[in-house]
C-alpha positions in Angstrom: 156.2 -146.7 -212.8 153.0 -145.9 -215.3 154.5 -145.1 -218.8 152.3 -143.7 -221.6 152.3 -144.6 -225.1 155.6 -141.8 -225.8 157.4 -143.7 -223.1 157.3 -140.3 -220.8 156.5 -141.0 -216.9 153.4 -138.8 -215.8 152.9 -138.7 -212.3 148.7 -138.8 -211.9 148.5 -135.3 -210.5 149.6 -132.8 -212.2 150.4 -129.6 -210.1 150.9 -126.6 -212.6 153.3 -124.1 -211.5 152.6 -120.0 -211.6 154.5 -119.5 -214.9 152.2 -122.5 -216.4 149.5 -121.5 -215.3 149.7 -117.9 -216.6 150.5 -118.8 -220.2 147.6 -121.1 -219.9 145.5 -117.6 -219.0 147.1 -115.9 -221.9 146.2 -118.4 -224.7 142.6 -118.2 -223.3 142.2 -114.3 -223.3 143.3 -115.1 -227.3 147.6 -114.5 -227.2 148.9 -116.1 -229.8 152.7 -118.0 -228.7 154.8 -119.5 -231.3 156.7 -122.0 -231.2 159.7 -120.4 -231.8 158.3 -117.6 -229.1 157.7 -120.6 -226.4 161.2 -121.4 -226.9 162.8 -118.3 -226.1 160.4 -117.6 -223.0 160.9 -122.1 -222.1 157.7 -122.7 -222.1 157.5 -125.7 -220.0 157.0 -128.8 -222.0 154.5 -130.1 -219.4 151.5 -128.6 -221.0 152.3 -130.0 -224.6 152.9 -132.8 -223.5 149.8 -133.2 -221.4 147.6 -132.0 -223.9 146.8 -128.7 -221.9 148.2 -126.6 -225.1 148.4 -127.9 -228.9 149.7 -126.5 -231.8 146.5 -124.6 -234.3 146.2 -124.9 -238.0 148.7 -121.6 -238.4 151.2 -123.7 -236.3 151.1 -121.2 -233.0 150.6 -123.3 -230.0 146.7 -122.8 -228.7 144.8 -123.2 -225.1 143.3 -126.8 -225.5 139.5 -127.8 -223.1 141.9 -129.8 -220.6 144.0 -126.2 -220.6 140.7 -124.4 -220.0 139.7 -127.3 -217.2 143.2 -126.7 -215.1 142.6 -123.1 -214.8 138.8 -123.4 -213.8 140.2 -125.8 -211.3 143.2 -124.1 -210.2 140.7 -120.7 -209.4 138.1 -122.6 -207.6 
């Protein structure tokens, strides 16, 4: 088992489901999701954690390149 510097198992393909990907599509048409917001919707973990999302300067959680990447992937 791999282990990354947190200690949390990633496998080494990461297979984004359909609520994932669509609030990866919504932070990139500009939607702005608290955290607080992500929260109440569970916003799966999985894309913080994999550095697909981050939290921006006013604290909302934003569309990262890797985010950007797995979508152009996931339509091609």
């Amino acid at each position: 088992m791999q282990n990354n510097t947190s200690g949390t198992y990633h496998t080494p393909y990461f297979d984004p489901t359909v609520d994932e990907l669509e609030t990866l599509k919504q932070l990139e048409m500009g939607r702005a999701i608290s955290v607080p917001e992500a929260l109440r919707h569970h916003l799966s973990g999985r894309l913080y954690e994999r550095g697909y999302i981050a939290k921006n300067a006013g604290g909302d959680l934003a569309i990262t390149d890797s985010g950007r990447v797995l979508i152009r992937r996931q339509d091609a």
